[in-house]
C-alpha positions in Angstrom: -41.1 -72.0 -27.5 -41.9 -74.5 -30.2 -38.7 -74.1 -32.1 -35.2 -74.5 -30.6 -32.3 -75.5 -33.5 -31.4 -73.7 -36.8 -29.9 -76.0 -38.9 -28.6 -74.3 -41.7 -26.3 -75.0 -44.6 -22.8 -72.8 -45.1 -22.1 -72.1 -49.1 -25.0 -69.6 -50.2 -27.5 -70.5 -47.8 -25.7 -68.7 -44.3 -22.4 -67.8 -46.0 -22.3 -65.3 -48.9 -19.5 -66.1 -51.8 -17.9 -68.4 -48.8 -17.9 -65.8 -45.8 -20.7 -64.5 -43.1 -21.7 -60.8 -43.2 -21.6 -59.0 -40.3 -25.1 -58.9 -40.1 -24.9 -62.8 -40.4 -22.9 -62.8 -37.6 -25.3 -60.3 -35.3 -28.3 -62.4 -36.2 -26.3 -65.8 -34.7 -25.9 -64.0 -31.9 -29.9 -62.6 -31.3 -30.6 -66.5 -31.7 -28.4 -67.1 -29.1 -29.6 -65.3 -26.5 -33.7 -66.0 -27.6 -32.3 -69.6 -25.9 -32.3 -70.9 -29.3 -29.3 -72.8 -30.7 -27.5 -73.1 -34.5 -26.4 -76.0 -36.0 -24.1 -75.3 -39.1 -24.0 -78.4 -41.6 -21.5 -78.3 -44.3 -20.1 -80.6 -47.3 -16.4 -78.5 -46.5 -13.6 -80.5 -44.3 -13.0 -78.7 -41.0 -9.4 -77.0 -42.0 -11.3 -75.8 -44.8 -14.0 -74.5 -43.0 -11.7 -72.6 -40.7 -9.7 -70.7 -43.5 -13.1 -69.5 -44.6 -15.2 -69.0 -40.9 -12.5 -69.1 -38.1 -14.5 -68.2 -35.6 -17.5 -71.2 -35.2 -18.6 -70.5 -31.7 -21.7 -69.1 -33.4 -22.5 -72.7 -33.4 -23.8 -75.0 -31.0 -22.8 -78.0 -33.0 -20.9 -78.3 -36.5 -21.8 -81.5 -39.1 -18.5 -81.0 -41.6 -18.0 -83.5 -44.7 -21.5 -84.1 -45.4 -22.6 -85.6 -42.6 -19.5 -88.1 -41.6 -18.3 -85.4 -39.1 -19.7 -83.9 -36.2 -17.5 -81.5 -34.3 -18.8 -79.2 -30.8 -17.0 -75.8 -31.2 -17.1 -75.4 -27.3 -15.1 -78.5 -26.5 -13.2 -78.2 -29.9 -13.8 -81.4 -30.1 -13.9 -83.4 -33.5 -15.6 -86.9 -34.1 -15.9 -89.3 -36.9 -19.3 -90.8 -37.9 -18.5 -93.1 -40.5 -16.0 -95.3 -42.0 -13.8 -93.7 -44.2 -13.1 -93.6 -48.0 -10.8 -96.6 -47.8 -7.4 -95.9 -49.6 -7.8 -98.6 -52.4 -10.0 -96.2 -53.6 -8.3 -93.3 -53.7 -4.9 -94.7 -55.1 -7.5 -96.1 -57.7 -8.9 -92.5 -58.8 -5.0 -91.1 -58.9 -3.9 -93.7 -61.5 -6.9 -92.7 -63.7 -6.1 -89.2 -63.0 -8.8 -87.6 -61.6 -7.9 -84.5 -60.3 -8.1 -82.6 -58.0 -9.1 -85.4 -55.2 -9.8 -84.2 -51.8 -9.7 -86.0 -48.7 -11.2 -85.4 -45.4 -11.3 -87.6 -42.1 -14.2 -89.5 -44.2 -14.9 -88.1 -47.2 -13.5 -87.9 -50.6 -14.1 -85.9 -53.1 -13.2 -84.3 -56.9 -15.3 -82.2 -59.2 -18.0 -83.1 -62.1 -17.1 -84.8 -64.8 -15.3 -87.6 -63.3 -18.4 -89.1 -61.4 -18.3 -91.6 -64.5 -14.6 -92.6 -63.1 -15.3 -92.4 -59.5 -18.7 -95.0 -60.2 -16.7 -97.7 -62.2 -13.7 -97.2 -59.7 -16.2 -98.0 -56.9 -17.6 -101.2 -59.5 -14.3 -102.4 -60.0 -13.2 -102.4 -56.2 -16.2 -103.8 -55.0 -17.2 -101.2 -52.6 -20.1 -100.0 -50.6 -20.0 -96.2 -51.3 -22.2 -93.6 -52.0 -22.0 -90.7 -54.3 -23.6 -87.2 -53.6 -23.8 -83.9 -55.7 -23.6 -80.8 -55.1 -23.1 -78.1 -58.1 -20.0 -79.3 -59.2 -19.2 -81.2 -56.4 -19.1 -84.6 -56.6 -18.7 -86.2 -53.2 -18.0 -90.1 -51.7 -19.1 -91.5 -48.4 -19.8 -94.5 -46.7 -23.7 -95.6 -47.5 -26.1 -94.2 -45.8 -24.5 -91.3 -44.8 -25.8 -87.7 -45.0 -26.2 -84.2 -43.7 -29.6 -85.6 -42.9 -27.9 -89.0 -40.7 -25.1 -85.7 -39.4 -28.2 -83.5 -38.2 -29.7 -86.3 -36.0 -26.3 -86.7 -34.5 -25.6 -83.5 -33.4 -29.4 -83.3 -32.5 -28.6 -86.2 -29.9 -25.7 -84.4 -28.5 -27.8 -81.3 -27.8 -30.1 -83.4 -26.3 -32.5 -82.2 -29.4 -34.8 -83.7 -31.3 -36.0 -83.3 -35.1 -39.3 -82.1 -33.7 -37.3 -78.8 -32.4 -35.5 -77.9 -35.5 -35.8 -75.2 -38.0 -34.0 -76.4 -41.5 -32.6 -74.0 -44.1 -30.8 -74.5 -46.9 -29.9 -74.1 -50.9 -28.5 -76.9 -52.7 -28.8 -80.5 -53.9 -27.6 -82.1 -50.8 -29.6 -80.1 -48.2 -33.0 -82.4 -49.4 -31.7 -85.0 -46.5 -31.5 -82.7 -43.8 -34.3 -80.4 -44.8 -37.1 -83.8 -45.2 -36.6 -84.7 -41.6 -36.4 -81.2 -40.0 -40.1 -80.0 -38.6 -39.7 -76.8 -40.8 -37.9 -76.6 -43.8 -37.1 -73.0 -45.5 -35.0 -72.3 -48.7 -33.1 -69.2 -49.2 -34.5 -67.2 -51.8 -31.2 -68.3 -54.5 -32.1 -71.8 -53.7 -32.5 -74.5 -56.5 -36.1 -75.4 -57.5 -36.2 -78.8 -56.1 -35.4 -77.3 -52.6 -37.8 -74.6 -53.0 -40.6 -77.0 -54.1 -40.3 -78.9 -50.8 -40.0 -76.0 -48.3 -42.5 -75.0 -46.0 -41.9 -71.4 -47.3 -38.8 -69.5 -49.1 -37.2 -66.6 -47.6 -37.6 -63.3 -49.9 -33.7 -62.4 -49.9 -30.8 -65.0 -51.1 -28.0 -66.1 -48.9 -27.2 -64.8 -45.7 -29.7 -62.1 -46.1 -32.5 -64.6 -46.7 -31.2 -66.3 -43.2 -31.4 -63.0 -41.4 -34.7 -62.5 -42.5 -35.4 -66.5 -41.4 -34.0 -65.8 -38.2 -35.7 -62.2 -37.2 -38.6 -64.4 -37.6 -37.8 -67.0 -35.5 -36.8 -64.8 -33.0 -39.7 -63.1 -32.8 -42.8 -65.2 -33.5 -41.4 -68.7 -33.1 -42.6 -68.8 -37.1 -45.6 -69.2 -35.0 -47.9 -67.9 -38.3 -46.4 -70.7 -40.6 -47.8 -73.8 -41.3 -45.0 -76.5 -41.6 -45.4 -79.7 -43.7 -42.5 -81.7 -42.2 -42.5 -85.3 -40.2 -45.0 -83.9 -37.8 -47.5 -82.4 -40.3 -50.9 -84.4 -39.3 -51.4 -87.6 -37.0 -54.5 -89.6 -37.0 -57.0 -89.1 -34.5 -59.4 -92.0 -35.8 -61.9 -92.2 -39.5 -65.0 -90.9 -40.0 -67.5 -93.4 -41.0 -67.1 -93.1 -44.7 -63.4 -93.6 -44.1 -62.1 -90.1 -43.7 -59.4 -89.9 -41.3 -59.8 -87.0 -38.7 -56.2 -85.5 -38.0 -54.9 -83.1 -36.1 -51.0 -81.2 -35.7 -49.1 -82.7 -33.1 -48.3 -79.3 -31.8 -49.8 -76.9 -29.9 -52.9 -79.3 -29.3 -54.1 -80.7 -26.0 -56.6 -84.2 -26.4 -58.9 -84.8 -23.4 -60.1 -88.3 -23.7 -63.1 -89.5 -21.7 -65.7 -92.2 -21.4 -67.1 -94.7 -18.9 -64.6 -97.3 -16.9 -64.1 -100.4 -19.5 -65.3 -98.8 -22.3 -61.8 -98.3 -24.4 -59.9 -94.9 -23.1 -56.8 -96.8 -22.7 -56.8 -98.8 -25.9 -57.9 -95.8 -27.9 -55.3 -93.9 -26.1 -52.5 -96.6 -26.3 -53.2 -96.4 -30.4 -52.5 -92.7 -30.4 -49.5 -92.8 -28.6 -48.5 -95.6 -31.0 -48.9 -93.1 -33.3 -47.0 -90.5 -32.1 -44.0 -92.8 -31.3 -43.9 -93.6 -35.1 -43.6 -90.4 -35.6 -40.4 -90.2 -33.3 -42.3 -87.9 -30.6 -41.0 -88.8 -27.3 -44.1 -89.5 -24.6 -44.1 -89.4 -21.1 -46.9 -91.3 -19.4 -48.2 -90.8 -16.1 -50.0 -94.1 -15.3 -51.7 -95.0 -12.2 -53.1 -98.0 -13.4 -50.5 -100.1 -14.8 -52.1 -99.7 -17.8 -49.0 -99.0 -20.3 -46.4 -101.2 -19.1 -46.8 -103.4 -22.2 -45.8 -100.6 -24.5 -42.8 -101.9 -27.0 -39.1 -99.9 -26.6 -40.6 -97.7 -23.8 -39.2 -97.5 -19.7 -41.1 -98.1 -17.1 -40.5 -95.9 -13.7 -41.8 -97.8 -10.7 -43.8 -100.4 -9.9 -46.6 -102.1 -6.8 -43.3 -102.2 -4.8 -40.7 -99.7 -5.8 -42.2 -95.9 -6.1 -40.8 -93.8 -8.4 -38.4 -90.8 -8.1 -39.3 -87.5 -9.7 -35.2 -87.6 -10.2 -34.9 -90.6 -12.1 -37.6 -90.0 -13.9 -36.0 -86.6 -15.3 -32.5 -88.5 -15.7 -34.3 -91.2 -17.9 -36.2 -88.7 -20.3 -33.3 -86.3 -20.6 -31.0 -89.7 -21.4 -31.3 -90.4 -25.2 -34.8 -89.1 -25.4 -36.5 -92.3 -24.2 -40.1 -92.7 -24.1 -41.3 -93.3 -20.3 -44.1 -94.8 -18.1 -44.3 -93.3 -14.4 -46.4 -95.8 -12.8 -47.8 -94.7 -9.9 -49.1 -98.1 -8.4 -46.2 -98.1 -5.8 -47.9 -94.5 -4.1 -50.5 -94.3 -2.1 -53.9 -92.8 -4.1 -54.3 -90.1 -1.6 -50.4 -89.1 -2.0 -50.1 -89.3 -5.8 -51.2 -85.3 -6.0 -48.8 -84.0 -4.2 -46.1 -86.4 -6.5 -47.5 -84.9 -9.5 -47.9 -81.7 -8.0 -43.7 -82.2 -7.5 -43.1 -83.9 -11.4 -45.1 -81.6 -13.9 -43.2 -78.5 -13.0 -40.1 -80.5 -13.8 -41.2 -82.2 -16.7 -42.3 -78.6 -17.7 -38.7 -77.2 -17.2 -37.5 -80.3 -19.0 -39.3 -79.5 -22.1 -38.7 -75.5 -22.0 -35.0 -76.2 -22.5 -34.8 -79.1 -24.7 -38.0 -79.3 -26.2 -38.8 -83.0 -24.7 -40.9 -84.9 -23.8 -43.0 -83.9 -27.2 -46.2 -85.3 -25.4 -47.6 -85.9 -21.9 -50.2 -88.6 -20.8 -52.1 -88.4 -18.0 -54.1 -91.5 -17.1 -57.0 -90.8 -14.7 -56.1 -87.3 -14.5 -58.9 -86.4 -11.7 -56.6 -88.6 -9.1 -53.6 -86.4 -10.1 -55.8 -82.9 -10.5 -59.0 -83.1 -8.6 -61.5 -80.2 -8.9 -61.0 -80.1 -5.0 -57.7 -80.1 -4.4 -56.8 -77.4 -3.0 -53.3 -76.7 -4.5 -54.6 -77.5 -8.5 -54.6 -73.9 -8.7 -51.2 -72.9 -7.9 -49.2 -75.5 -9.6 -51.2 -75.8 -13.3 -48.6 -74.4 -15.7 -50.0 -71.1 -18.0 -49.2 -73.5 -20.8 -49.7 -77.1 -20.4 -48.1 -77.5 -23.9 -49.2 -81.3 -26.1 -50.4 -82.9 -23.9 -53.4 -86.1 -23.7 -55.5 -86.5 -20.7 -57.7 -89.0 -20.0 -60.5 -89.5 -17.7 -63.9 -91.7 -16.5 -65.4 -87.8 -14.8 -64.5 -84.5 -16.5 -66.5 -83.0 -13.7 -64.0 -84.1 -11.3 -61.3 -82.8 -12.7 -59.5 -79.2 -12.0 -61.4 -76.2 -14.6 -58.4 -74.8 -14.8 -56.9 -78.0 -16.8 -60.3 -79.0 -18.3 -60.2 -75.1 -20.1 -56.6 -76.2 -21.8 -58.4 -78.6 -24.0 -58.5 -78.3 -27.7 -60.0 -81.8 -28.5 -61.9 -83.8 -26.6 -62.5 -87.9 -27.5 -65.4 -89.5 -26.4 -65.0 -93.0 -25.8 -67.7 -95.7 -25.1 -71.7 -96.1 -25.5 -73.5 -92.8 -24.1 -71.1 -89.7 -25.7 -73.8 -87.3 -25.4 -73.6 -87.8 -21.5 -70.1 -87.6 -21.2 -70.1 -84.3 -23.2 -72.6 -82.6 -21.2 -70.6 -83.2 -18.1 -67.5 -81.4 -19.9 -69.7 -78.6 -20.9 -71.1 -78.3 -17.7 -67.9 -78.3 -16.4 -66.1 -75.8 -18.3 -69.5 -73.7 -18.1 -70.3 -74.2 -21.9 -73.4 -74.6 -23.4 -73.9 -78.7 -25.0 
């Protein structure tokens, strides 16, 4: 399952003229139980919110005020993400009477046309605020702060990531939110700006069109869309005129294989560069020691200290880091029946919170040998984006080698290397 967050905006985009249909309502609860998870993200203070949609255990996590407030239905419990609107300001906005003000745990906000008032009110206090619109709405914040900044924090308390979220929204201030989702959809009654930078618009407005969004999701994982969000295309390397070669960092699995010394690890190490740019978390299965160097990335074990499948789970479930399992501290002839022990639980890992994005497996015919006995048994159905990488394709498992979608030749004799592979998977050259 690719996709596992709905994000969505309230005020026509899930809620019609402020309240969710009944049919809004049944549609939450089918995402639900497909193991998927919503994330409502609003511009309204929570006591407003509640007069309106009393009932938001719909919702795995709530972003209120814009993005300056994150609140978990489930544990009722509400937290501040920002500094607030200090009071200077809004004694300031009172004395030139702007009216009506509105003040939230963080926010402030009043109504268009005072944004001229509430800019030279910011000038002449010397503050560091921002101003976003929204209709009418004219709204303050500390800088920086967004639906877009809210998202990624309620992301990180459902151990999420961007890469596993589904975006939808309407209005002016949905852009932040809907540029860093992985899919981004607009209601059908969105504004043209919004429409022109989704992935695709829903044929019905409001909480119809998210009914509609969410039927889809349910059923095909919007697996016949092509999304155009932070993970549209990564490099693979350039053609010789220049050209880069690119493929989707989903649903792909890269086979990279070549002669010892000639350059699988550096080309490797440059891909996963890549995809850490990109915010995809990595787990690396390294036998060698060859990743250690690797900048803001753990390393599991070492020559002296084996690593624990546990620990290893702990650490990639903890924040999303990036990993290295380095396998130098187990014996060659015992590192199978490790791996044998971690991928099923990395797998597991992944099918409830989407991460690790990407697996690497260095010299992958130590950890799946064509004849070892158990390969059979434990390959998943689905290895999911992974990169494996390799001197011998003939001695690894078939059964893994037939996953590949791409395969990377590395070093000074590719036609020899791809012969083996063919003959391997049974394939003509």
């Amino acid at each position: 399952m690719r996709y596992l967050a709905l994000a969505t905006d309230y005020d026509d985009t899930i809620a019609t003229h402020g309240r969710l249909d009944d049919d809004v309502a049944r549609a939450l609860q089918r995402l639900r139980t497909s193991g998927r998870r919503a994330v409502l993200i609003t511009g309204r203070i929570l006591e407003d919110l509640l007069t309106v949609c009393p009932n938001l255990d719909a919702f795995a996590a709530v972003v209120l005020e814009n993005g300056a407030v994150l609140h978990v239905p489930a544990r009722r419990e509400t937290r501040v993400l920002c500094p607030p609107v200090p009071d200077s300001l809004v004694r300031e906005l009172a004395r030139r009477g702007v009216e009506p003000l509105a003040r939230g745990r963080a926010i402030l906000a009043t109504r268009r046309p005072h944004e001229i008032a509430v800019l030279e009110a910011i000038r002449d206090l010397d503050l560091e605020l921002q101003i976003t619109f929204n209709g009418n709405a004219v709204m303050v914040l500390a800088s920086g702060v967004n639906k877009g900044s809210g998202l990624q924090a309620a992301l990180r308390e459902l151990d999420l990531s961007i890469h596993e979220a589904v975006g939808v929204g309407n209005g002016q201030n949905d852009h932040s939110f809907l540029d860093i989702c992985e899919c981004a959809v607009a209601v059908g009654n969105a504004v043209d700006a919004v429409k022109a930078k989704a992935d695709f618009t829903t044929p019905a407005c409001c909480g119809a069109g998210v009914v509609q969004l969410i039927d889809e999701l349910v059923a095909t994982d919007l697996s016949e869309r092509a999304t155009g969000g932070v993970g549209d295309v990564v490099v693979l390397a350039q053609r010789r005129d220049g050209a880069p070669v690119t493929f989707r960092p989903y649903g792909q699995n890269i086979l990279v294989c070549g002669p010892s010394g000639a350059g699988k690890s550096t080309f490797a190490t440059g891909l996963i560069e890549r995809l850490i740019d990109r915010d995809y978390q990595i787990c690396i299965v390294d036998p060698e020691g060859d990743y250690g160097t690797l900048d803001s990335i753990v390393t599991m074990g070492n020559r002296l200290r084996p690593p624990h499948v546990d620990e290893v789970l702990a650490r990639l479930g903890d924040g999303r880091a990036d990993v290295v399992v380095n396998l130098l501290g187990i014996a060659l002839a015992d590192r199978p029946d490790f791996f044998a022990e971690l991928l099923p639980r990395v797998q597991a890992l992944r099918a409830r919170t989407g991460g690790p994005d990407w697996i690497v497996i260095d010299e992958v015919h130590h950890l799946l040998p064509a004849a070892w006995g158990h390969a059979p048994y434990m390959l998943p159905q689905r290895l999911g984006e992974a990169i494996l990488i390799t001197h011998r394709p003939s001695e690894v498992a078939p059964g893994i080698l037939a996953m590949m979608d791409i395969a990377v030749v590395v070093g000074p004799s590719p036609a020899r290397a791809l012969a083996e592979l063919t003959a391997a998977l049974g394939l003509p050259t």
